[in-house]
C-alpha positions in Angstrom: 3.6 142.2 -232.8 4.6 140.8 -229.4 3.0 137.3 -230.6 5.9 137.2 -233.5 8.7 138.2 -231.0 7.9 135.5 -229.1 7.8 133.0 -231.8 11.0 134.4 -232.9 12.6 134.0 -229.4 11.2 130.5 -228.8 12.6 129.6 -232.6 16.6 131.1 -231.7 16.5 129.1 -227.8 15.1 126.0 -229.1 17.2 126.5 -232.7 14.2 125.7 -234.6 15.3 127.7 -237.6 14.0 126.8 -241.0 14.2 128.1 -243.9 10.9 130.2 -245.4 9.6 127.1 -247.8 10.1 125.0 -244.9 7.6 126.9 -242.6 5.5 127.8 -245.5 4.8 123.6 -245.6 4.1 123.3 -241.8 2.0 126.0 -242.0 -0.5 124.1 -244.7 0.0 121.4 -243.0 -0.9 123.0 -240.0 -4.0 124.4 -241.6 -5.0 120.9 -242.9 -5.3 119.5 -239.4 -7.8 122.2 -238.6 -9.5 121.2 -241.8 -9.9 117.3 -240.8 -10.6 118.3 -237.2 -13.4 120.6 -238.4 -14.3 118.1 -241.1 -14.5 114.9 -238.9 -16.5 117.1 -236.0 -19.1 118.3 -238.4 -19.5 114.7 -240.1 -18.2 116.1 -243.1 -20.5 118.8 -242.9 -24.0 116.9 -242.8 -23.6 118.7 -239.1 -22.1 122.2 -239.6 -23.0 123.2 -236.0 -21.2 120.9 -234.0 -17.9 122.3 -235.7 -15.2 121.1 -232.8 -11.0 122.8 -233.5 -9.0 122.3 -230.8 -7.4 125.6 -229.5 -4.3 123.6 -229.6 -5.0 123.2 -232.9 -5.0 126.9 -233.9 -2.1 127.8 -231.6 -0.1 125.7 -233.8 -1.2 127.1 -237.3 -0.9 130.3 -235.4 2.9 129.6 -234.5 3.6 128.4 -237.9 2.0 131.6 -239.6 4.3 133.5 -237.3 7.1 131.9 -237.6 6.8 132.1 -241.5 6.4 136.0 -241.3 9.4 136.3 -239.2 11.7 134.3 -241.6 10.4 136.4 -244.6 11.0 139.4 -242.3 7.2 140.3 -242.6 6.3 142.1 -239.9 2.8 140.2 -238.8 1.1 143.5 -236.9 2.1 145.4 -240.1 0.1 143.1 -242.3 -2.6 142.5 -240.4 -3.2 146.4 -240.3 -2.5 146.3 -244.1 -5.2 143.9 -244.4 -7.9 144.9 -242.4 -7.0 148.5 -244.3 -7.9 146.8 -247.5 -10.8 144.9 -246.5 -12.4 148.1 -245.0 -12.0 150.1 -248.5 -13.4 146.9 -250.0 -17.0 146.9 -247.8 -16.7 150.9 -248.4 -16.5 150.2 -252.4 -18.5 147.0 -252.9 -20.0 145.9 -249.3 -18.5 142.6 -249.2 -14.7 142.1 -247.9 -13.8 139.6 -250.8 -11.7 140.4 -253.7 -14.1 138.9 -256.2 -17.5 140.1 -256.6 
């Protein structure tokens, strides 16, 4: 996935390296500031339309996602293929994408 290269080669210039853990916990983190974004734009949710995430926002749980895959020398394209694999067998099988069901 060119996105993870470029992650990768962002991480080595700036020497950003980190060990797995490490980018596992900015990536939550990262996902909790979408969560209060989206939380605090809906009004907790008495407003679930006026849902407001800064693109900014995602890039950065994006990065951090990638970044994570690269240290644990997951390649991201690979996995999202493998996923979207799995979720197609699952709305052949049950018609829903979840695992439960």
């Amino acid at each position: 996935m060119d996105e993870q290269d470029r992650v990768a080669e962002f991480v080595e210039v700036h020497g950003l390296h980190a060990p797995p853990a490490f980018r596992l916990l900015d990536l939550v983190s990262e996902v909790g500031e979408l969560a209060k974004a989206a939380a605090e734009s809906t009004g907790y949710g008495d407003r679930p339309g006026a849902i407001d995430v800064p693109a900014d926002e995602v890039g950065n749980a994006l990065f951090s996602l990638l970044a994570l895959a690269e240290g644990l020398d997951v390649d991201a394209g690979e996995a999202l293929e493998a996923a979207l694999a799995k979720y197609e067998r699952r709305l052949e099988e049950r018609g829903e994408p979840s695992s439960g069901g």
